[in-house]
N, C-alpha and C positions, 0 to 999 in steps of 0.2 A: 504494500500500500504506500503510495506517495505522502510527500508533506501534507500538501493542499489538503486531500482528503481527508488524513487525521486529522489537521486543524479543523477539518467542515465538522467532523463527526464530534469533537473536544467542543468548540463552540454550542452546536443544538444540545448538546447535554448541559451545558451548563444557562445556556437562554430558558431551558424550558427548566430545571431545578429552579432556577427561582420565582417560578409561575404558579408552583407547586405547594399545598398548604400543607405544613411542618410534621401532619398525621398520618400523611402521604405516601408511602414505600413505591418508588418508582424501581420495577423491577425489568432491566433489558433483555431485551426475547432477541438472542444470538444463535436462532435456528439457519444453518445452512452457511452461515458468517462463521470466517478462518477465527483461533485463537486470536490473531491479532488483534483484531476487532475489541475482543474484549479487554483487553490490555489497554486499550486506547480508550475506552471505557473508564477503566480501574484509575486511571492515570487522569481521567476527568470527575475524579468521588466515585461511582457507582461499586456497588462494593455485592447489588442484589443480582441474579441471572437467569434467565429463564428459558430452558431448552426443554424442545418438545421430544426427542430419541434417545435415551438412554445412552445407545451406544455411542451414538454422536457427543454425548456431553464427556463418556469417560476417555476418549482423546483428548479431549481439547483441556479438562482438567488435568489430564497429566501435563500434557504443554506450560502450563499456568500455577503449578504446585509454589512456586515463588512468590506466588502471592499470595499475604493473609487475610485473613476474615474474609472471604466470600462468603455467603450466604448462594446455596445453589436450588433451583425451582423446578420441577418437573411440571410442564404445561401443557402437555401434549397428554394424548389417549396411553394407558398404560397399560400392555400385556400383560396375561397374567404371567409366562413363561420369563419377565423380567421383573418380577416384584421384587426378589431378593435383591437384583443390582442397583434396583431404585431406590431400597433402605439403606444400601450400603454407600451411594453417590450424592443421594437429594438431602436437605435440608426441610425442605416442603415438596411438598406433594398437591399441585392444585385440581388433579384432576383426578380424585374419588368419585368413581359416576359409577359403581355399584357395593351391593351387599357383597357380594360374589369376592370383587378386587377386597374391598375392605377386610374381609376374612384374611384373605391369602397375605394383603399387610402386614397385618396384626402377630401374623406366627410366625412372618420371618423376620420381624421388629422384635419378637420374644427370642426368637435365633439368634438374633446378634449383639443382643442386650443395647438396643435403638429403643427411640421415639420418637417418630419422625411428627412433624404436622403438616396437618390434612387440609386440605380445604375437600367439602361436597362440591362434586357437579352438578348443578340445578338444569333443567330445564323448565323454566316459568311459562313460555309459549310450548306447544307442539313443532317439533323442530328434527323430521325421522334422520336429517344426515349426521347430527351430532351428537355422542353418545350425551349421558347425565341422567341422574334423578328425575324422571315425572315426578310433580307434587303432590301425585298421591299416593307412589312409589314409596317416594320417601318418608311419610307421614307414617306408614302402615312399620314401614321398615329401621323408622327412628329409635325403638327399644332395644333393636338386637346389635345397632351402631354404638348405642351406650355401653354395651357390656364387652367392645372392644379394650382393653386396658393396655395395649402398648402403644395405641396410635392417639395423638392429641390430636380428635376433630376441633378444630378452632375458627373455620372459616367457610364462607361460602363460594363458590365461583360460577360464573356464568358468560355465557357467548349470547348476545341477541341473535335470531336469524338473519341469513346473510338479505342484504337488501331491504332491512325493515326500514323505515321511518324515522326522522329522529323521537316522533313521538312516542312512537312504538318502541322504541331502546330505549326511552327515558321510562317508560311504565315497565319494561324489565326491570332494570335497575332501579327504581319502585319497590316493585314486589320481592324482589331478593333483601332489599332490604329490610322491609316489611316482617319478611319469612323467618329473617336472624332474628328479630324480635318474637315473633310467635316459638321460636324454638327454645329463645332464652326463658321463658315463660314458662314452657313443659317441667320443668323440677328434673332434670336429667343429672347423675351424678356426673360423667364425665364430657359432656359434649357441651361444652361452652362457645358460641358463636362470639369471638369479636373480631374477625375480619370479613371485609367483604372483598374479593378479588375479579374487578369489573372495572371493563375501558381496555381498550387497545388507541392504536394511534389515530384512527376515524370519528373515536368519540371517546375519549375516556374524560372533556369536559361534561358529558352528562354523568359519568362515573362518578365523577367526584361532586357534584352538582346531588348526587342519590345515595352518598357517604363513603364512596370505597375509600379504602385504607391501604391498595396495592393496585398499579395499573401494571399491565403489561406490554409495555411500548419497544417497539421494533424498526418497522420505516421510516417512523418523523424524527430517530436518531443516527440512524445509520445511511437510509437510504432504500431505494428499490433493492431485495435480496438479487444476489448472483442467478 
């Protein structure tokens, strides 16, 4: 990567941090983007990551062992056939989009003496190409979430459908938020909701506009992916 562009990429990191309200966790989505990338991130504050392939992140973390404190995000759909590499690599987990995954978490987080944390994946609209939680899914499936004990559920995530509205993405992020309140309510010993994980680069002003605490920005940092 040339000068110019590290400085383009160093600059919109640090124009949009300070656009950013202080409760905010701007977390960088470095799917498909060389380790460098991230590095010129690191070197700009950004210290959170968010990669959607497993095995794509454990390259690029070994490239990057020299750097401390990352905080590293799994944001992508998660096999079951790689849950153990994702306890072993992720720090968060945003996309728990079933009962099914959350088992298979939970007993290789007791395997490795982990605790990783979870965000749910909601689904608030009917949305068949994106895995997650239907709300009624979840609702039915909320006691058996609780009796998980090695995974902290702490947060919710969500994708609007592609091509919704902005009104339509604002009453998503709405109702997810809405939802972390209804779940905080239920008296659940372990699943405490306080984050909300909503907004990418298209809209994550209505995100934060509907409470999120974590965006996941990718192009309005970096640029068109490769």
């Amino acid at each position: 990567m040339d000068a110019d562009a590290a400085e383009q990429i160093t600059r919109r990191i640090h124009d949009l941090r300070l656009t950013l309200p202080a409760q905010v966790t701007l977390v960088a989505v470095t799917k498909l983007l060389p380790a460098e990338s991230i590095r010129i991130a690191y070197g700009a504050g950004l210290r959170h990551f968010g990669e959607n392939q497993v095995q794509e992140a454990i390259k690029k973390q070994a490239l990057l062992r020299d750097l401390a404190g990352i905080t590293w995000h799994l944001i992508g759909h998660l096999q079951t056939n790689k849950v153990r590499k994702a306890v072993e690599h992720f720090q968060w987990i945003h996309s728990l989009d079933s009962l099914k995954l959350a088992e298979k978490l939970d007993q290789a987080a007791a395997d490795l003496g982990q605790s990783p944390q979870c965000c749910l994946q909601v689904k608030v609209l009917p949305d068949p190409p994106k895995y997650g939680f239907a709300l009624s899914q979840l609702e039915a499936e909320l006691p058996q979430l609780d009796q998980l004990s090695h995974l902290q559920i702490r947060g919710l995530m969500t994708i609007p459908p592609q091509g919704s509205s902005p009104e339509t993405i604002q009453q998503v992020f709405r109702q997810t938020q809405n939802l972390a309140g209804t779940i905080n309510h239920g008296q659940f010993n372990r699943i405490h909701i306080d984050q909300l994980s909503m907004g990418m680069s298209g809209d994550y002003p209505l995100a934060i506009a509907a409470g999120a605490t974590m965006i996941r920005l990718g192009t309005i940092l970096f640029g068109p992916r490769p």
